[in-house]
Structures are given as structure tokens and as C-alpha cells.
Backbone as CSV, one residue per row, in Angstrom:
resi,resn,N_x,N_y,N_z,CA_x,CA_y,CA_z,C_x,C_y,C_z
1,UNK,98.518,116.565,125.446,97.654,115.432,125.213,98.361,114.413,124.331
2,UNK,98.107,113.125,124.620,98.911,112.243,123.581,97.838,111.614,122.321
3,UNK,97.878,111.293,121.560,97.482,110.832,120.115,96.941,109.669,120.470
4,UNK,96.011,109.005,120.406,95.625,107.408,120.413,95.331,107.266,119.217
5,UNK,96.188,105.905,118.761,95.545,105.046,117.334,94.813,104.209,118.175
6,UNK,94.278,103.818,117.076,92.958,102.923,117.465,92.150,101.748,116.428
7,UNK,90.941,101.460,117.282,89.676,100.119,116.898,88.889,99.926,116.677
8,UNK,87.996,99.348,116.563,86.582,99.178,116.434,85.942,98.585,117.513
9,UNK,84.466,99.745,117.853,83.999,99.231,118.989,83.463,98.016,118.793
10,UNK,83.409,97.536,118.985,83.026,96.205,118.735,82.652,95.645,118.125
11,UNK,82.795,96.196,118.007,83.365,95.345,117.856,84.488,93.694,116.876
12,UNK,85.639,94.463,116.237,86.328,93.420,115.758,87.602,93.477,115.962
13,UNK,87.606,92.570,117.191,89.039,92.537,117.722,89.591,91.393,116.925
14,UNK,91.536,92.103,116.672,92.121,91.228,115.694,92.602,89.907,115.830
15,UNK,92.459,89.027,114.787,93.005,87.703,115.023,94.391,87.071,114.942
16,UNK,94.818,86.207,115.395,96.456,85.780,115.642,96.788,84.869,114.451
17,UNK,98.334,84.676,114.408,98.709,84.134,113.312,99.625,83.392,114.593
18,UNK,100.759,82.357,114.502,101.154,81.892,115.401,102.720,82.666,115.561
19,UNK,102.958,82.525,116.746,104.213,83.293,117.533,104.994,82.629,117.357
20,UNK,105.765,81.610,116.852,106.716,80.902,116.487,107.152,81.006,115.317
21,UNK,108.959,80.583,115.764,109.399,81.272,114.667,109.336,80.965,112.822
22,UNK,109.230,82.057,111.927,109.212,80.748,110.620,110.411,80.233,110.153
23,UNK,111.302,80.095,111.133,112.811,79.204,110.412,112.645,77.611,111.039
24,UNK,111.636,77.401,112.022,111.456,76.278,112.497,109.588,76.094,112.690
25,UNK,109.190,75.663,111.446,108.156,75.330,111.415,107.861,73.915,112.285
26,UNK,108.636,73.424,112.532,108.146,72.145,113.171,107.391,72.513,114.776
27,UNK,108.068,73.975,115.268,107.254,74.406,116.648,105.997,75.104,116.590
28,UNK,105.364,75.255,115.187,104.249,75.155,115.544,102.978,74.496,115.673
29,UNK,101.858,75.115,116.695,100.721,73.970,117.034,99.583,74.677,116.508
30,UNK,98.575,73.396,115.654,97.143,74.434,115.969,96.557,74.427,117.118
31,UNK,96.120,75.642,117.030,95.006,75.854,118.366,93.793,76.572,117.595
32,UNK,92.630,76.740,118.305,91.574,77.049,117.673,91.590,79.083,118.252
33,UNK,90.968,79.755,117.498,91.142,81.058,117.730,89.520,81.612,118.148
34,UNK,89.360,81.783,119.392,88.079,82.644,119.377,87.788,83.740,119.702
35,UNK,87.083,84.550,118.978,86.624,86.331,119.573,85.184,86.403,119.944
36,UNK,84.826,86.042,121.393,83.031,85.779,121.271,83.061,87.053,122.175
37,UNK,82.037,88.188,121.961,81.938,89.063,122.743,80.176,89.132,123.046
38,UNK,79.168,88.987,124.318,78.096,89.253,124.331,77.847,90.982,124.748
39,UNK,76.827,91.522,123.992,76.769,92.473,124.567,75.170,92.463,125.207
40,UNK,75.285,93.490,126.721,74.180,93.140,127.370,73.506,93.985,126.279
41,UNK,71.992,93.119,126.436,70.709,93.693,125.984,70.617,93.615,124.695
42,UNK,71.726,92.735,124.151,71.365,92.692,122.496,71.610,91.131,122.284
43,UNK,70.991,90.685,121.155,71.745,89.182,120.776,72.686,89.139,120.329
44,UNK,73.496,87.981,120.088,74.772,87.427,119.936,74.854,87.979,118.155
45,UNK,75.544,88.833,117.816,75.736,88.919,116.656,76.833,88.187,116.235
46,UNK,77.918,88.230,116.156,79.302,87.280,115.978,80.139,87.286,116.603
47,UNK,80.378,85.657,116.953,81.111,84.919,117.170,82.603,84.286,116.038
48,UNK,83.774,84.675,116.186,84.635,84.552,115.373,85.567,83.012,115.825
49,UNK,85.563,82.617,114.761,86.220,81.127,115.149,86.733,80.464,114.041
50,UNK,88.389,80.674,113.999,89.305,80.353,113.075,90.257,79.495,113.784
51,UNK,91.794,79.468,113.634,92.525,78.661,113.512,93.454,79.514,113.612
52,UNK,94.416,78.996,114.364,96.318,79.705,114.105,97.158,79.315,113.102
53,UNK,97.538,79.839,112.192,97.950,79.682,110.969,99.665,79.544,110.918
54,UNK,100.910,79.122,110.568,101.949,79.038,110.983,102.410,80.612,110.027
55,UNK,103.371,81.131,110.542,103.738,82.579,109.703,104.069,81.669,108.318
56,UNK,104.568,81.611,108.116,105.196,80.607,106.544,103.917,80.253,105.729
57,UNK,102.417,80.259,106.339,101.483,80.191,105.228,100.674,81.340,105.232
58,UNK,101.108,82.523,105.807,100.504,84.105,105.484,99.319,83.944,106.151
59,UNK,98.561,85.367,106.425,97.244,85.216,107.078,96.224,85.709,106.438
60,UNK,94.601,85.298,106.742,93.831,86.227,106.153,92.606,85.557,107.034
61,UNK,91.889,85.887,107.465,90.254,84.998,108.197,89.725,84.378,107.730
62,UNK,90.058,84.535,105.908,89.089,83.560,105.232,89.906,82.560,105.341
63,UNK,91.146,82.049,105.416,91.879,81.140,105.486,92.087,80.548,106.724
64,UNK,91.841,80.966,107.694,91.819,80.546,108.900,90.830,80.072,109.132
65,UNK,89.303,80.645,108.728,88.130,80.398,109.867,87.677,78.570,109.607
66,UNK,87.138,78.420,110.654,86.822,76.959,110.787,85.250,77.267,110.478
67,UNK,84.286,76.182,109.745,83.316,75.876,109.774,82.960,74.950,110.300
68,UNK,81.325,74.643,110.375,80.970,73.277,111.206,81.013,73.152,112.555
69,UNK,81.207,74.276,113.434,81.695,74.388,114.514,80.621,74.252,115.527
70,UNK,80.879,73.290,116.545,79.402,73.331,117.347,79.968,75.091,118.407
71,UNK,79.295,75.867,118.583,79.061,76.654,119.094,78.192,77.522,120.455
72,UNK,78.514,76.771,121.591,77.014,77.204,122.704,77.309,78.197,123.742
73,UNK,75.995,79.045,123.695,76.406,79.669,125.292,74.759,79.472,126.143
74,UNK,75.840,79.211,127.195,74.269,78.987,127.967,74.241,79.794,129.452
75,UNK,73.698,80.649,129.743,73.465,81.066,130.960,73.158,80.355,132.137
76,UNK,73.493,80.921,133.637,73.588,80.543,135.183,72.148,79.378,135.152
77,UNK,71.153,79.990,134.368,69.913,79.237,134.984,69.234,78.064,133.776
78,UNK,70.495,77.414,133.037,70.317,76.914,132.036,70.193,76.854,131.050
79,UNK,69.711,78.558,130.356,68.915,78.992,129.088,70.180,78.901,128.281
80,UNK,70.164,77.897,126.995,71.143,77.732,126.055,70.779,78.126,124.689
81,UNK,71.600,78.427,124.019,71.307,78.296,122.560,72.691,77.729,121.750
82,UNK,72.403,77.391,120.605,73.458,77.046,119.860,73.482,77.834,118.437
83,UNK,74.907,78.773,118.465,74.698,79.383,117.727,75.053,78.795,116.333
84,UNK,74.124,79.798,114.748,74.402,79.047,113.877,75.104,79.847,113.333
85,UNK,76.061,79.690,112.333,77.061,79.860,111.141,76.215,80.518,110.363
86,UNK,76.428,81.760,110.084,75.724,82.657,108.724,76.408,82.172,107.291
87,UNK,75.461,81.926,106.522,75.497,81.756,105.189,76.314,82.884,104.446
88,UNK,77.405,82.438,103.704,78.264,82.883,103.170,79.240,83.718,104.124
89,UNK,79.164,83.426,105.546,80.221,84.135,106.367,80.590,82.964,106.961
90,UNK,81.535,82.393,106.220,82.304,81.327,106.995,83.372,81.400,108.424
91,UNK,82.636,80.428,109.261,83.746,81.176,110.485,82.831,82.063,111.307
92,UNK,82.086,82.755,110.943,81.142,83.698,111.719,79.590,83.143,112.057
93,UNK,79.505,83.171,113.737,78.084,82.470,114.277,77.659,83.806,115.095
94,UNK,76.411,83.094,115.009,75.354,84.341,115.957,73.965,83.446,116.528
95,UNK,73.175,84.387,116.860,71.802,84.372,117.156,71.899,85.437,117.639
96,UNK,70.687,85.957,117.182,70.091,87.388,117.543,68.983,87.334,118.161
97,UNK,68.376,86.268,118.455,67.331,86.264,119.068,67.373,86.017,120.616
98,UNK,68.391,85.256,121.053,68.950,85.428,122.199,69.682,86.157,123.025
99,UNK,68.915,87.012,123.827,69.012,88.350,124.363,70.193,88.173,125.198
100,UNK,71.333,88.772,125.944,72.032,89.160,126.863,71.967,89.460,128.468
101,UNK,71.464,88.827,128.820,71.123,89.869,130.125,72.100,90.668,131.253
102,UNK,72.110,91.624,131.850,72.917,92.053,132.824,72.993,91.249,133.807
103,UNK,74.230,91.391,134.308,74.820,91.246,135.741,74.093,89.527,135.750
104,UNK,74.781,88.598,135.076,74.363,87.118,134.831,75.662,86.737,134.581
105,UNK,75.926,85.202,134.692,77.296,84.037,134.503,76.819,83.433,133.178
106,UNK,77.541,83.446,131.937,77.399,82.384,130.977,78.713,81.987,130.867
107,UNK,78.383,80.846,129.925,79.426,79.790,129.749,79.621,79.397,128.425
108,UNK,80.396,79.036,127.700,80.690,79.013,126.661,81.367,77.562,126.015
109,UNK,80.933,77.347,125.136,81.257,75.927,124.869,81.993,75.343,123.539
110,UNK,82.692,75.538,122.917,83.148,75.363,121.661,83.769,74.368,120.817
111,UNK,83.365,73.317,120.234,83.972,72.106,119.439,84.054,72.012,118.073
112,UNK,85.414,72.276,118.274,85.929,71.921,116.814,86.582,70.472,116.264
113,UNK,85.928,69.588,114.835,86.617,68.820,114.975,88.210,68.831,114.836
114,UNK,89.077,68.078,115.637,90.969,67.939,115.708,90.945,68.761,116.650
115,UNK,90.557,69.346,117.769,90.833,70.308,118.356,90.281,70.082,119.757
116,UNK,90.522,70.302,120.814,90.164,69.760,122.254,89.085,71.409,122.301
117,UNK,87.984,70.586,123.095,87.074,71.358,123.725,87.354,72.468,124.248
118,UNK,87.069,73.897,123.768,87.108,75.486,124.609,85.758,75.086,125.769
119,UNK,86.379,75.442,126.553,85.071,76.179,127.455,85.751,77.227,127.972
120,UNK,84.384,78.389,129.235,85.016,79.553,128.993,83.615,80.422,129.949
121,UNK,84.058,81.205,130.729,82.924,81.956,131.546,83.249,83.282,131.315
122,UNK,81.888,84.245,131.540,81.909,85.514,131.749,80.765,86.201,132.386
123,UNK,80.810,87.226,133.482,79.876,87.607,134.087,79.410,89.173,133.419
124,UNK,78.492,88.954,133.176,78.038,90.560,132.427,77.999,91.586,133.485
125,UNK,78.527,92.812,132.964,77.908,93.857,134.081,76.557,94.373,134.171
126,UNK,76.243,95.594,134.635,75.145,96.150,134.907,75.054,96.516,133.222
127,UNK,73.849,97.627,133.424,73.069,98.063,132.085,73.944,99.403,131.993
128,UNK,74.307,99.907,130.740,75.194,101.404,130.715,73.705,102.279,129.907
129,UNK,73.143,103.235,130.487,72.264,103.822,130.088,72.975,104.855,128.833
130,UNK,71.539,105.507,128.292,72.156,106.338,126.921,73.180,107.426,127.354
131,UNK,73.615,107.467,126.304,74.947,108.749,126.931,74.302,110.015,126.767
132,UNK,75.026,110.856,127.775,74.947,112.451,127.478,76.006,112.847,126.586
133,UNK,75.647,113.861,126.038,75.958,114.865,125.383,76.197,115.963,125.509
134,UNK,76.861,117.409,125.512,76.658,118.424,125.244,76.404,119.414,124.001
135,UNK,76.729,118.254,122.914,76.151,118.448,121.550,76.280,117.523,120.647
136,UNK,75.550,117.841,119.385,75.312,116.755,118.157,76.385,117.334,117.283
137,UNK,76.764,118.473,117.044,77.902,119.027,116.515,78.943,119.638,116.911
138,UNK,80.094,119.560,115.942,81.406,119.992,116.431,81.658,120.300,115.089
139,UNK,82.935,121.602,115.874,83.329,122.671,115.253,84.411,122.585,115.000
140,UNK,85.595,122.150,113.912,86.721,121.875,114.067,87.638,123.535,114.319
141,UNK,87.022,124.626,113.120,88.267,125.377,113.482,87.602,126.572,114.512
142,UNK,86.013,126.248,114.845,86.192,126.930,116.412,86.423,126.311,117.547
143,UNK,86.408,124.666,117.806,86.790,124.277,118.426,88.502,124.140,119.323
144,UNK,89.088,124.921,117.758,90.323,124.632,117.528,90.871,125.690,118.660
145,UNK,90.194,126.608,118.503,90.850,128.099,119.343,90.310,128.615,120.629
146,UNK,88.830,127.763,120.954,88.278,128.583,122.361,87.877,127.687,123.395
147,UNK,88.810,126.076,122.490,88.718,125.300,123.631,87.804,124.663,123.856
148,UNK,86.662,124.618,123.359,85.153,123.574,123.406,85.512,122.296,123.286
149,UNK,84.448,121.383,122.816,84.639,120.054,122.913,83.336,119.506,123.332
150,UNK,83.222,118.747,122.237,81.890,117.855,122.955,82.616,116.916,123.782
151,UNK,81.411,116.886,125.092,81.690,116.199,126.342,81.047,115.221,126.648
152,UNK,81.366,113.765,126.394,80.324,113.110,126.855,80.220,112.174,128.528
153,UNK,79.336,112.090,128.592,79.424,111.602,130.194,78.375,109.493,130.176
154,UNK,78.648,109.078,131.382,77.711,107.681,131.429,77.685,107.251,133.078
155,UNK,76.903,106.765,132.895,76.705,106.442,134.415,77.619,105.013,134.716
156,UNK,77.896,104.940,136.185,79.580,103.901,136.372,78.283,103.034,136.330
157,UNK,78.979,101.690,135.930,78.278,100.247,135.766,78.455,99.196,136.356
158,UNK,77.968,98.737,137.487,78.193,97.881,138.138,78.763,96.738,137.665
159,UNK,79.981,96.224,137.899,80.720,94.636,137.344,81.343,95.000,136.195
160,UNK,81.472,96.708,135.785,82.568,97.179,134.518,83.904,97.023,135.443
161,UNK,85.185,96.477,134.586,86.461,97.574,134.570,86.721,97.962,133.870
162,UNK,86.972,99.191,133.669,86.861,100.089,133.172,85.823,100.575,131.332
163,UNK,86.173,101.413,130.776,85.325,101.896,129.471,85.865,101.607,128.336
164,UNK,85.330,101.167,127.598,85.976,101.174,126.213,85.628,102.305,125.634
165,UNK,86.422,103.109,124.902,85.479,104.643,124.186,86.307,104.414,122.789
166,UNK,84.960,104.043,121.859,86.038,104.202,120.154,84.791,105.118,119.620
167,UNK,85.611,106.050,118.491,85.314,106.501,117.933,85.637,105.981,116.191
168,UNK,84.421,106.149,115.332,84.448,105.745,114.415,83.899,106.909,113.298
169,UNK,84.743,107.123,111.824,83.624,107.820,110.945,83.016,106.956,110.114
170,UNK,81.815,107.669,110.141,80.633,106.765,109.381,80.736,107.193,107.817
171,UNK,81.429,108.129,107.577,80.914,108.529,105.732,80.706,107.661,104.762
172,UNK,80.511,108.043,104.046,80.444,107.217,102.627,81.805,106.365,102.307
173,UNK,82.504,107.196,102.656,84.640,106.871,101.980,84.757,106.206,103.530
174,UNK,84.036,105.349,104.559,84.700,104.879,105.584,85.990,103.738,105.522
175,UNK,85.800,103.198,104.325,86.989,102.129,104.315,88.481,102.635,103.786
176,UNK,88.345,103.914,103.700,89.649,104.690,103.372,89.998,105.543,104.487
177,UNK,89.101,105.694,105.324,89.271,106.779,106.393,90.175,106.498,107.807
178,UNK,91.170,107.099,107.921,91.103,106.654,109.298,91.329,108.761,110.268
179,UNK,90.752,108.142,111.492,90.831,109.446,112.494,91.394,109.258,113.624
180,UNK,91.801,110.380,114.262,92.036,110.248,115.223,91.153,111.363,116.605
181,UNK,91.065,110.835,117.775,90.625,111.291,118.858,91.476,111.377,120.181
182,UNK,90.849,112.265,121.039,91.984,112.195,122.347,90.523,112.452,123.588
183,UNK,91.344,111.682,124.836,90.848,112.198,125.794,91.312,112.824,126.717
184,UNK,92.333,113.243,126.480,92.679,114.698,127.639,93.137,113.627,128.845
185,UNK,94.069,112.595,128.571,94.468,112.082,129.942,95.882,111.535,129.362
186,UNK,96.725,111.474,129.945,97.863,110.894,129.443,98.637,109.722,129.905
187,UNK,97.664,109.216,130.656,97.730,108.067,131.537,96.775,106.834,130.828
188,UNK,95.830,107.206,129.762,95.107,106.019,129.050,96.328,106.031,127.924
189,UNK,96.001,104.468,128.080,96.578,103.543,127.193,96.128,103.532,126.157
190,UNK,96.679,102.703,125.392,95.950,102.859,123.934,96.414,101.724,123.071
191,UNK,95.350,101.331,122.087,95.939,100.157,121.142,94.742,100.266,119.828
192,UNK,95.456,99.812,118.650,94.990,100.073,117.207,94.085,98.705,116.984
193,UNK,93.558,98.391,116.072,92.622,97.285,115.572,91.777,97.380,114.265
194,UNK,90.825,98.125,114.517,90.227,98.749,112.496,90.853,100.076,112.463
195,UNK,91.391,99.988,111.179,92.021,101.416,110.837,91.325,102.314,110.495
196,UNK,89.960,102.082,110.706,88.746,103.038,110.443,88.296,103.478,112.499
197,UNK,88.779,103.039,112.828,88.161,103.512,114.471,89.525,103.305,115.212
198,UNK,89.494,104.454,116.027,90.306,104.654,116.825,89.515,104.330,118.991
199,UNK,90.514,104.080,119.745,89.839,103.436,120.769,90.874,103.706,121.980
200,UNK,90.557,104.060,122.900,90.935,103.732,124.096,90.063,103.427,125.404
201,UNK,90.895,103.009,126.501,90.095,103.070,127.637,90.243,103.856,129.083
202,UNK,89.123,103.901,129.526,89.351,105.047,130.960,88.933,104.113,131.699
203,UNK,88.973,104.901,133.086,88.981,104.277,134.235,88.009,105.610,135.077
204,UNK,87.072,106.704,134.097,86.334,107.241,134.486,84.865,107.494,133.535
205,UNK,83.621,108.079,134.212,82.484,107.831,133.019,82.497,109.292,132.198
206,UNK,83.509,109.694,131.852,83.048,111.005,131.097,84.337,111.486,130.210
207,UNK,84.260,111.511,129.020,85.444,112.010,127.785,84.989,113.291,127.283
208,UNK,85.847,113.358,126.854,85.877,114.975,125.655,86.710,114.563,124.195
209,UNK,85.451,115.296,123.328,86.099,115.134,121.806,86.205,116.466,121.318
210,UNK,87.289,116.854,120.960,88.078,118.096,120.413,88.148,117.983,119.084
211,UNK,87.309,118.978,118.012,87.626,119.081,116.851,88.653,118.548,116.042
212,UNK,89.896,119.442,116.588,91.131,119.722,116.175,91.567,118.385,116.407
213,UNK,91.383,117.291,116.634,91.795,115.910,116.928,91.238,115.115,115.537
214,UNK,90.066,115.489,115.079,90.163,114.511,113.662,90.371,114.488,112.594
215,UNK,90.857,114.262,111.580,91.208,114.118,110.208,90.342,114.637,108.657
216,UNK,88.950,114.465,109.603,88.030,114.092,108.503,86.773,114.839,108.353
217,UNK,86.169,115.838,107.734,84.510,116.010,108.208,83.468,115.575,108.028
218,UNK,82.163,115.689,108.429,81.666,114.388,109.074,81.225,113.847,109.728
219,UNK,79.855,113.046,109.641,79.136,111.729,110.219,80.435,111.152,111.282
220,UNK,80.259,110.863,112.648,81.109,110.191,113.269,80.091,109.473,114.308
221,UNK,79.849,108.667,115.080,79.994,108.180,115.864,80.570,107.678,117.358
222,UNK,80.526,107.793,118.370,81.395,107.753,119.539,80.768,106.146,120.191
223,UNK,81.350,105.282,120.794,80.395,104.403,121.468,81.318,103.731,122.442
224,UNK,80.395,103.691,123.644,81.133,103.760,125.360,80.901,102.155,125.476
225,UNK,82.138,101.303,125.685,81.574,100.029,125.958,82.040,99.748,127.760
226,UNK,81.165,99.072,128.449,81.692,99.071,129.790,82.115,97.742,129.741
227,UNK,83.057,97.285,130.083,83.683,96.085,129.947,83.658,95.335,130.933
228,UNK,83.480,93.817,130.631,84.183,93.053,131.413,85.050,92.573,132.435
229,UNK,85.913,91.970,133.347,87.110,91.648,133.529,87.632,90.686,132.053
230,UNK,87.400,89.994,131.429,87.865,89.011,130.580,88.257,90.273,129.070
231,UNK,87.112,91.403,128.756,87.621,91.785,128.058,89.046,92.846,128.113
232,UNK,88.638,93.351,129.130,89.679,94.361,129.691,91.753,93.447,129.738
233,UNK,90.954,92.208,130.702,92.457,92.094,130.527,92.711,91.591,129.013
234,UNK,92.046,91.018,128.241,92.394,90.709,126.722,93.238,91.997,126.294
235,UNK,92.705,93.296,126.225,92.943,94.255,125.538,94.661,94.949,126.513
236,UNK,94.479,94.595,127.694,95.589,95.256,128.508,97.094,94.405,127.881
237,UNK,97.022,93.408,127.689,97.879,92.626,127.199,98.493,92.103,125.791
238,UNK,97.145,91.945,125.166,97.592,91.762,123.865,97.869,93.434,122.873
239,UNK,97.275,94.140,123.315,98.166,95.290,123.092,98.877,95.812,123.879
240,UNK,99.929,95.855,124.556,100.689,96.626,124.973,101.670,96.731,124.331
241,UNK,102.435,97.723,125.575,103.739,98.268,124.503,104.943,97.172,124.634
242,UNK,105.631,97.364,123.229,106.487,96.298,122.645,107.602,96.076,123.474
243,UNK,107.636,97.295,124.674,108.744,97.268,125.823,108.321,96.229,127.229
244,UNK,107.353,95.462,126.944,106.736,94.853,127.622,107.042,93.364,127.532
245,UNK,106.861,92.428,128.312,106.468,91.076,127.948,105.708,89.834,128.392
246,UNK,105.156,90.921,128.909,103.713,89.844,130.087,102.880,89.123,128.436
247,UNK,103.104,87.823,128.730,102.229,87.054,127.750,100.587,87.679,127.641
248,UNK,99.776,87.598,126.820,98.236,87.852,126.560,97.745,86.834,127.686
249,UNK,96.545,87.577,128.591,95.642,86.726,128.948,94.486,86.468,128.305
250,UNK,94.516,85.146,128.315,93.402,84.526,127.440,92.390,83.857,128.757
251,UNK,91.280,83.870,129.080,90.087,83.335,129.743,89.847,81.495,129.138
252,UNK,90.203,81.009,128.125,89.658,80.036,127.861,90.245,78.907,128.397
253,UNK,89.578,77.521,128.300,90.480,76.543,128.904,91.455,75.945,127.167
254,UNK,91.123,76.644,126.784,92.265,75.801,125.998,92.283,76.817,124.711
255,UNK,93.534,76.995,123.680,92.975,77.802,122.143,93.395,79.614,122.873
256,UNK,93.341,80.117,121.732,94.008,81.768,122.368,92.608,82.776,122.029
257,UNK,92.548,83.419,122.482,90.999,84.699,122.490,90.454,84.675,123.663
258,UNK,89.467,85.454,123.471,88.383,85.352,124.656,87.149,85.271,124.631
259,UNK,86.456,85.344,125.421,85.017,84.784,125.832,84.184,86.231,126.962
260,UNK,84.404,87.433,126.443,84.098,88.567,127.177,82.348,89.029,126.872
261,UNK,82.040,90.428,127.583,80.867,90.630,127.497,80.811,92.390,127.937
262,UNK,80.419,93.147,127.673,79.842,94.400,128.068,78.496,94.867,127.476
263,UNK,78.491,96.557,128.454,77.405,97.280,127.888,77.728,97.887,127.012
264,UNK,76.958,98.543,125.754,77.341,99.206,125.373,76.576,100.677,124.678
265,UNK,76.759,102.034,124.370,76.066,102.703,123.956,77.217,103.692,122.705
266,UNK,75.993,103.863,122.024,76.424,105.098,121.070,75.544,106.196,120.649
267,UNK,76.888,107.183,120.203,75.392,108.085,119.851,76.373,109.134,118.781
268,UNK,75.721,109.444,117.675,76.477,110.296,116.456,76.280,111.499,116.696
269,UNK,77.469,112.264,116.121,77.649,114.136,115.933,78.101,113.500,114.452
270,UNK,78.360,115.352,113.965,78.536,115.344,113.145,80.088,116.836,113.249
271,UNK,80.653,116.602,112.241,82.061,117.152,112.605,81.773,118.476,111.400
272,UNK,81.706,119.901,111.708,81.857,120.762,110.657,82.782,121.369,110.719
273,UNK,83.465,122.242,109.571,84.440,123.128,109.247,84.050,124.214,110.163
């Protein structure tokens, strides 16, 4: 089995600093940076919207993010909202009151002032119902020897490619924690993002979590996201391996990120000795 480092389900995918070099600052450009992810059946919690920073002035989100930002998404049959900027989270928009729906076209609209207009589509998939289980607990050092494993399974989702599956621990010490998980395939890919959640993706509805795979005991979390096309290829590209060099696909008309959408579910065990 191979090791996956890993992310956070969703959701906080990482932000860019610019790809040019710092011995010639004059080649770089701003562009505006966005991470908008809808998930079906919930409202818009955040929307991330910063700036590309040149390497020579270091990075951080608080230094990047843009405020003031007009912000819209509006669905196939007109229904818009404009999202607002949370107080004291600069850079970060939402509405929660505006629901998601499955298997629908929205559009995305983004103006920043100095910066040319994002727009940007995504079609949601179907609904991913609650996950199965074969248990709420796991056994690390009997798991370790007779081969068990909680198994979880989901039903395929119409307009997914493929699954996102991160696992996260919830404890008290989560901002010190990091774990790791496997799914018994050696053909998923894999890429890092919060050093507190680890993540990969399949191309089938059912994983296995093996004791002997995490670090930590413990409150954990598992959560299945069915993806997009826009998110999927985001993630196929901007992480890959460094032996690679297919540029990131980005969905937007202009600015680097994306404009994606899935289902998503979770559901907690707990990890014992």
C-alpha cells in the first residue's frame, strides 16, 4: 500500500504566490486568486479571494486577500445572490442562506477593482447520500494483525468525476496533529494541503481505513466529496508530481483558481488502542 499525505475536505484548498522568477521581478503580473467551491445542499460558506503576490514580498492570505470585492453566483434559472464579506475575515465571502442545488449550471461573477472581470461556470452533480459504515470504531493494534478496517461505501453520483476522500482528526491538539490514511489502491494519486487532513481520490464508491495507518488516537472524521469536472481537474494538476509539467487547469476566464462544486458527506469513528 502506498502512504498518502494529504488536505482538507473542504474544504481549503491552497493559495498561489506567483511562478516567476525572484531575480526578475519586473515579470511579474497581478492576477486575482479565487477558491469558490459550492457544495450541493448547503449554502455558500467561503469564497476565497486574494491576489498573487511576487515571491520577493513573501506570502500569507492576510496579505494577499482583496476586500470590497463584488462577488455573485447566480444559477441556470436566474436565482442570484451576492455574496457578502464576513466581518473580520477579510478576503472571505459567503451566504448561507443560499442553498446549492443538484445537477444545476451556475455562474460566477467576480470584480475586483485594477483587475479585469472573472467569470466562470460549474455544473453540480447529483445528491451523495449518507455514507455506510461498518463501524464507529477502530482498533489500531487489533486492526493491526487480523486485518479489519472500517469500510466505508456511497452511492456513484451522477455528474461526479471521481471522490474526494479526506480524512481529518478532530481532537482537542488538532492544529498540531497531522495523520495519515490509505486506501488499499496504488494507483490513487495523492496531494497534501492542511497538514491536519490527509486526502486522496478514487475513481470508485467504497474505501477502507486501517488502524495501523494513523498516528494519533481519537475523534477522526472521514468525508466523501463527489466532485466536479472543474474541481477534479484543479486538483489533478496543480498537485502533481514534480516529474510532470502540464500547467494547472484553471476554469476561469481570467486570474488562477477555480469555480468548482460537489456533494459531500461525513461521518466520525473514533480510533482506540
Amino acid at each position: 500500500m502506498k502512504r498518502h499525505l494529504i488536505i482538507s475536505a473542504l474544504m481549503a484548498l491552497p493559495l498561489f504566490t506567483a511562478c516567476e522568477a525572484p531575480t526578475d521581478p519586473d515579470l511579474y503580473k497581478p492576477e486575482v486568486v479565487v477558491k469558490a467551491f459550492l457544495p450541493v445542499g448547503e449554502g455558500i460558506d467561503s469564497v476565497y479571494i486574494s491576489q498573487v503576490l511576487p515571491l520577493t514580498a513573501g506570502y500569507t492570505f492576510e496579505q494577499a486577500a482583496l476586500s470590497g470585492v463584488i462577488v455573485r453566483v447566480t444559477d441556470q434559472d436566474g436565482n442570484s445572490t451576492q455574496l457578502t464579506e464576513y466581518a473580520g475575515k477579510r478576503g472571505i465571502y459567503g451566504d448561507l442562506s443560499y442553498v446549492i442545488k443538484p445537477k444545476t449550471t451556475y455562474s460566477l461573477y467576480v470584480e475586483a477593482a485594477g483587475f479585469p472581470v472573472i467569470t466562470a461556470t460549474t455544473t453540480t452533480p447529483g445528491a451523495l447520500n449518507p455514507l455506510i459504515v461498518n463501524k464507529t470504531v477502530l482498533s489500531y493494534i487489533g486492526d493491526s494483525f487480523n486485518g479489519d478496517s472500517l469500510t466505508i461505501r456511497w452511492n456513484e453520483v451522477e455528474g461526479s468525476v471521481n471522490y474526494l476522500v479526506s480524512v481529518r482528526y478532530t481532537g482537542p491538539d488538532s492544529s498540531k496533529i497531522r495523520i495519515e490514511s490509505d486506501f488499499n489502491d496504488d494507483e490513487d494519486e495523492n496531494f497534501e494541503e492542511d497538514p491536519n487532513v490527509q486526502s486522496s481520490w478514487v475513481n470508485r464508491t467504497n474505501g477502507r481505513l486501517y488502524g495501523f495507518f494513523h498516528k494519533f488516537y481519537g475523534p477522526h472524521r472521514v468525508t466523501i466529496v463527489a466532485m466536479d469536472q472543474n474541481l477534479y481537474n484543479y486538483i489533478k494538476t496543480q498537485f502533481q508530481s514534480s516529474r510532470q509539467v502540464n500547467e494547472p487547469l484553471f476554469n476561469l476566464s481570467s486570474g488562477v483558481g477555480y469555480f468548482a462544486s460537489g456533494s459531500r458527506r461525513s461521518v466520525d469513528y473514533q480510533l482506540n488502542f
